[in-house]
MIGUGU-898998 format. One record per residue (C-alpha): x, y, z; chain. Coordinates in steps of 0.02 Angstrom, whole numbers, plus 50000, padded with zeros to 5 digits. Layout:
// MIGUGU-898998
+-------+-------+-------+--------+
:     x :     y :     z : chaine :
+-------+-------+-------+--------+
:     X :     Y :     Z :      A :
...
+-------+-------+-------+--------+
END
This chain:
// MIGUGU-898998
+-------+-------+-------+--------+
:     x :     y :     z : chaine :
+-------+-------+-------+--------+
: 49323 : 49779 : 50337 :      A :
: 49382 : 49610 : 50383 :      A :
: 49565 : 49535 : 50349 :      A :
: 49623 : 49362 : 50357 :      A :
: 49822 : 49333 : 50357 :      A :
: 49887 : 49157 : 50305 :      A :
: 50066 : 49159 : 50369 :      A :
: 50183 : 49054 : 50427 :      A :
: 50226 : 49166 : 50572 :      A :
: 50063 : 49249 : 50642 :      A :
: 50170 : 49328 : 50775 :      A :
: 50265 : 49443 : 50650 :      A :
: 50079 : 49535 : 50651 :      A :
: 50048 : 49571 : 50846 :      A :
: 50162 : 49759 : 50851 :      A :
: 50091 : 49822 : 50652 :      A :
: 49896 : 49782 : 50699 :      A :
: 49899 : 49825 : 50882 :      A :
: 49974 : 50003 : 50852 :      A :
: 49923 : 50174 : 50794 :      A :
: 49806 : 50179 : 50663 :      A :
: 49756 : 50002 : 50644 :      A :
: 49733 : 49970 : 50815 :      A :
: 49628 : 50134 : 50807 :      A :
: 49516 : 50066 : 50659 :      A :
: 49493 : 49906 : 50760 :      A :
: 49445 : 50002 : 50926 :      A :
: 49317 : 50077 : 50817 :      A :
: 49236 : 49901 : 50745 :      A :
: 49291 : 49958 : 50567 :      A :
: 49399 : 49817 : 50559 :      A :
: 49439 : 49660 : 50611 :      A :
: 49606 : 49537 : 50575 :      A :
: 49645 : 49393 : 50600 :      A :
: 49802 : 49278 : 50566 :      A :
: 49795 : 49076 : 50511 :      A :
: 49940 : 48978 : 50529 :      A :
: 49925 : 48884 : 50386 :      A :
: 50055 : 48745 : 50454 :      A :
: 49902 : 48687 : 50560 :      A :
: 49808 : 48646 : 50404 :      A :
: 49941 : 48521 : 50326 :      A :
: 49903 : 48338 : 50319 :      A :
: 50054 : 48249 : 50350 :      A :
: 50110 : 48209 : 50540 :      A :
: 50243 : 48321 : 50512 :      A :
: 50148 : 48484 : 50483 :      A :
: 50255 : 48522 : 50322 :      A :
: 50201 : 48657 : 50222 :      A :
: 50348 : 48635 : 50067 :      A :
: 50449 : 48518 : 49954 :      A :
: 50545 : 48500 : 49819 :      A :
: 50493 : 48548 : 49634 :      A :
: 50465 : 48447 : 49521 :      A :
: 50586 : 48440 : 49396 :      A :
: 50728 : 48511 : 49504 :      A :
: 50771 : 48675 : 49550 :      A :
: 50838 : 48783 : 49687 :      A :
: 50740 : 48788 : 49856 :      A :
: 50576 : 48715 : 49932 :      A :
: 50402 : 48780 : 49856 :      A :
: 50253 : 48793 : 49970 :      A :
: 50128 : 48619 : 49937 :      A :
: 49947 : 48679 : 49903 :      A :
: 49862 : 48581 : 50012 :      A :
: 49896 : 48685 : 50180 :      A :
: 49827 : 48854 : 50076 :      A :
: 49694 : 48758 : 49985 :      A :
: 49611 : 48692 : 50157 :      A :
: 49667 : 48829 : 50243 :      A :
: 49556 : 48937 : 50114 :      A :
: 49437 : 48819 : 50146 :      A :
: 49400 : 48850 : 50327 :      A :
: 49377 : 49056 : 50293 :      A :
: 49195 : 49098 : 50277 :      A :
: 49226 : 49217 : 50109 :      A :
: 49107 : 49287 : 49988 :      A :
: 49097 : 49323 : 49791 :      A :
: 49168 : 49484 : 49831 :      A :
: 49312 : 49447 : 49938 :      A :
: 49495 : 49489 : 49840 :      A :
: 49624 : 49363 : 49893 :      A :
: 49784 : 49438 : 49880 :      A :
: 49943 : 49339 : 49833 :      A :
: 50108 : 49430 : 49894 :      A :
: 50202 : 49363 : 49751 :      A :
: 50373 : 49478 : 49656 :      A :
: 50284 : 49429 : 49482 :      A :
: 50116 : 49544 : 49543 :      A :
: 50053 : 49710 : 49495 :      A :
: 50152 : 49865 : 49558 :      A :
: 50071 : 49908 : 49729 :      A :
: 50006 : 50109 : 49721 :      A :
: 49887 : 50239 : 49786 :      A :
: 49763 : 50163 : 49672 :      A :
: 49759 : 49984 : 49697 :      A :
: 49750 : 50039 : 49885 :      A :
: 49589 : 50135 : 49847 :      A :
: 49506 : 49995 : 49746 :      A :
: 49554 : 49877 : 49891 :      A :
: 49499 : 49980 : 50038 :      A :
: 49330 : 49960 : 49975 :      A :
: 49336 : 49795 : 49992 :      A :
: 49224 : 49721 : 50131 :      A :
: 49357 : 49574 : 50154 :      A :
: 49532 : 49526 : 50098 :      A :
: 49630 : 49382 : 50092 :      A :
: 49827 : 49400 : 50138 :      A :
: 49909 : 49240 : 50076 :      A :
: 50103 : 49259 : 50126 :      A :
: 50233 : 49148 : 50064 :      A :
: 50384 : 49104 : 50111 :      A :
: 50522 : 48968 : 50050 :      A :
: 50559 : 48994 : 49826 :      A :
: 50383 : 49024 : 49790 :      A :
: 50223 : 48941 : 49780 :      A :
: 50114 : 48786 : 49702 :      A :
: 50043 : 48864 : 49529 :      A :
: 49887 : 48780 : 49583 :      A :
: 49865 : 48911 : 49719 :      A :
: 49891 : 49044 : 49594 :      A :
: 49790 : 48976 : 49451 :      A :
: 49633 : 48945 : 49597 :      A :
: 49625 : 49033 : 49725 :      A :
: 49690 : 49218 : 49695 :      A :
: 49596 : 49367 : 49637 :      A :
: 49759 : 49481 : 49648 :      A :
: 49930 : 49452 : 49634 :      A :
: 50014 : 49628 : 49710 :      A :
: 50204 : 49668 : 49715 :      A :
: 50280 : 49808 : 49829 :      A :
: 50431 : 49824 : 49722 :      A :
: 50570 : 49771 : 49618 :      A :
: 50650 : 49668 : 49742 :      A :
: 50634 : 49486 : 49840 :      A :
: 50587 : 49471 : 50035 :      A :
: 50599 : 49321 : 50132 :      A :
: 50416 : 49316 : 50134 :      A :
: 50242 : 49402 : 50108 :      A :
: 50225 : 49463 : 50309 :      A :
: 50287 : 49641 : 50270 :      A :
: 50220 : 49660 : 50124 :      A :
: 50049 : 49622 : 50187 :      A :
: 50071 : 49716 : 50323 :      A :
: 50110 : 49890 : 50227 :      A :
: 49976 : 49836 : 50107 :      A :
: 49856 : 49839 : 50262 :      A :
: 49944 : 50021 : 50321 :      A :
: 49878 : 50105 : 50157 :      A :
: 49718 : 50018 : 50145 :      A :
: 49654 : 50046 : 50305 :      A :
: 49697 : 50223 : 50333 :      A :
: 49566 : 50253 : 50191 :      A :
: 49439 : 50202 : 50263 :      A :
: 49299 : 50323 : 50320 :      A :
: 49338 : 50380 : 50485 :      A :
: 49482 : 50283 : 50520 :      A :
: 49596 : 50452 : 50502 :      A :
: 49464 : 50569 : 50602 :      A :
: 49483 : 50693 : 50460 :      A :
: 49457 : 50644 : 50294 :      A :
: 49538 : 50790 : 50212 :      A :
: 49691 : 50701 : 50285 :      A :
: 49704 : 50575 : 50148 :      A :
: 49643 : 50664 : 50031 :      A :
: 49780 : 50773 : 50019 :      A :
: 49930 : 50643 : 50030 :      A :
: 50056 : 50606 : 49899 :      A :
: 49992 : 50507 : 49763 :      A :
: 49810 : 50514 : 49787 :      A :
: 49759 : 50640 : 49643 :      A :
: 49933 : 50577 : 49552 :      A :
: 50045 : 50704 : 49610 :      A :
: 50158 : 50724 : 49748 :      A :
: 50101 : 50830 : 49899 :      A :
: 50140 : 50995 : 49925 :      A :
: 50278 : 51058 : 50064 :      A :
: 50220 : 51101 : 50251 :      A :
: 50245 : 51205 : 50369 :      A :
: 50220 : 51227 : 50570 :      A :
: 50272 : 51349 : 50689 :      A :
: 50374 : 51428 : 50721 :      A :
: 50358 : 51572 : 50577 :      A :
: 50525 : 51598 : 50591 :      A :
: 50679 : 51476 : 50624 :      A :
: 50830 : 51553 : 50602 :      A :
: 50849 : 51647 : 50433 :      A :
: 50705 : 51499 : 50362 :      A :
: 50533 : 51569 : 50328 :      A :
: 50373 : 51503 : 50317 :      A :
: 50311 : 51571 : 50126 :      A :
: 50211 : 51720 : 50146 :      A :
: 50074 : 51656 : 50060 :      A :
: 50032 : 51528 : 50210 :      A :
: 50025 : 51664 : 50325 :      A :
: 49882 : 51768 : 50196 :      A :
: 49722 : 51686 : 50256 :      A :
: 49681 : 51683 : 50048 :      A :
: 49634 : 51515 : 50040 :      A :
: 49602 : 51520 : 49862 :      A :
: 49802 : 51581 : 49843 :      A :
: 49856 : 51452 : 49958 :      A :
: 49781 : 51324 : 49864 :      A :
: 49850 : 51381 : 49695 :      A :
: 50019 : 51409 : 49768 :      A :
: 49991 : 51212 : 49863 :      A :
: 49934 : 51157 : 49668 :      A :
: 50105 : 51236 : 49596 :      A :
: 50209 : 51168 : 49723 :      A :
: 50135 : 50981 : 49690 :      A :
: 50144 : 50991 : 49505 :      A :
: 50326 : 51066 : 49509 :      A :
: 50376 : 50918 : 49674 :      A :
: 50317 : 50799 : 49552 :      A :
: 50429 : 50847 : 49404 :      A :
: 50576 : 50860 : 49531 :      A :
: 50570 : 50698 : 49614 :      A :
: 50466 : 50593 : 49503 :      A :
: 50431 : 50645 : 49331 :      A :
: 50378 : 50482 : 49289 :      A :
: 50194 : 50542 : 49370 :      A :
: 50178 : 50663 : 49243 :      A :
: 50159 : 50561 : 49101 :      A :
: 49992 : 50487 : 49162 :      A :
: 49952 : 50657 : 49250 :      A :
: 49803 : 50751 : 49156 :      A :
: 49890 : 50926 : 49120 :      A :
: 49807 : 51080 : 49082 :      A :
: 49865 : 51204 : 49007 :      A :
: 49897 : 51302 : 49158 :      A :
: 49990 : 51163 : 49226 :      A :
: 50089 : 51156 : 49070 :      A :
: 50127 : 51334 : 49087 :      A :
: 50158 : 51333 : 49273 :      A :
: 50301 : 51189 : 49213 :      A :
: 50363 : 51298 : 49072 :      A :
: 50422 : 51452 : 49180 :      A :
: 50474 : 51343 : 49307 :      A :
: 50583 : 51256 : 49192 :      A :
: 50643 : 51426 : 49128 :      A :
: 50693 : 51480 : 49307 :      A :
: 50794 : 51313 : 49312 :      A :
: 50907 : 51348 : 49155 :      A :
: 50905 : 51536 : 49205 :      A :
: 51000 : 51476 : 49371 :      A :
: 51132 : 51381 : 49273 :      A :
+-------+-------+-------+--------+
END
């Protein structure tokens, strides 16, 4: 996979993609970034990359030619996904990170200032993505947890596959508690059925635990969540231990 950053502050990068598991995935030639200043590609002796909007307004908003030529000088194909890190995109999830980590190369275009030229958005971007409900200064760390999720998907990146696999999210549910040693930590417990060796228990009991995690802490997950009816009846009595407690 390759990634291209356009940012006004390339240095914001060097700690997130020289650490851990990206640095890892690079080590192994599975991917390769690099970050474009995209102040070098303004054309005005000044290097300015914003102004004024038209008809008024609050703040600067970022001029298109810097991104446009900028864009220009990235050797892209049909298939690359340019990625806008814009408030107004689609909700970033499990998901859209799948879809995009098998992507052979993205585009990271991060803004800064009140927003951006709607001629960048109307030309140039494939996705418009959103981590959240809320406004950042600008599209650096965004991108970079974008990149986090993405890249750890790849094949062979994590060493073990299953690791993914199994993460909250990734099937639509929450994961499932862990455990370590010791056994035993003061009057705390590791659940028996760990310590069986029946895998098939274990992984009903880890399939319970998800489906009743999810309804605890996000029950919004369950409305999209393909139930069975063992599921549903898993819920039920768990539900009925709930009231029986109050």
């Amino acid at each position: 996979m390759r990634i291209d950053y356009l940012t006004l502050f390339p240095e914001m990068f060097d700690g997130v993609l020289n650490s851990s598991i990206l640095k890892r995935a690079q080590d192994k030639d599975m991917l390769s970034v690099r970050t474009i200043n995209f102040r070098d590609y303004a054309e005005n002796k000044h290097n300015q990359v914003d102004d004024y909007p038209f008809g008024g307004g609050q703040g600067m908003v970022l001029k298109p030619e810097p991104i446009f030529n900028a864009m220009q000088a990235i050797e892209k194909t049909p298939e690359t996904r340019v990625v806008l890190m814009c408030p107004q995109g689609k909700p970033f999830d499990q998901q859209l990170a799948q879809s995009l980590s098998e992507s052979e190369h993205i585009v990271f275009i991060c803004g800064h200032y009140e927003g951006y030229d709607e001629r960048i958005r109307e030309q140039l971007v494939t996705d418009e993505i959103s981590i959240g409900d809320y406004v950042l200064t600008g599209g650096e760390l965004p991108a970079m947890t974008m990149t986090d999720a993405i890249v750890r998907l790849l094949p062979g990146v994590l060493g073990n596959q299953q690791s993914h696999e199994d993460d909250s999210f990734q099937d639509g549910l929450l994961e499932f508690p862990q455990y370590t040693r010791p056994r035993e930590y003061g009057d705390l417990k590791v659940p028996d059925v760990l310590l069986s060796g029946n895998h098939a228990k274990i992984e009903a009991w880890r399939h319970e635990q998800k489906l009743i995690r999810t309804y605890e802490k996000r029950p919004d997950l369950l409305e999209r969540y393909p139930l069975s009816e063992k599921d549903q009846q898993i819920l039920k009595t768990y539900k009925k231990q709930l009231k029986s407690k109050d």
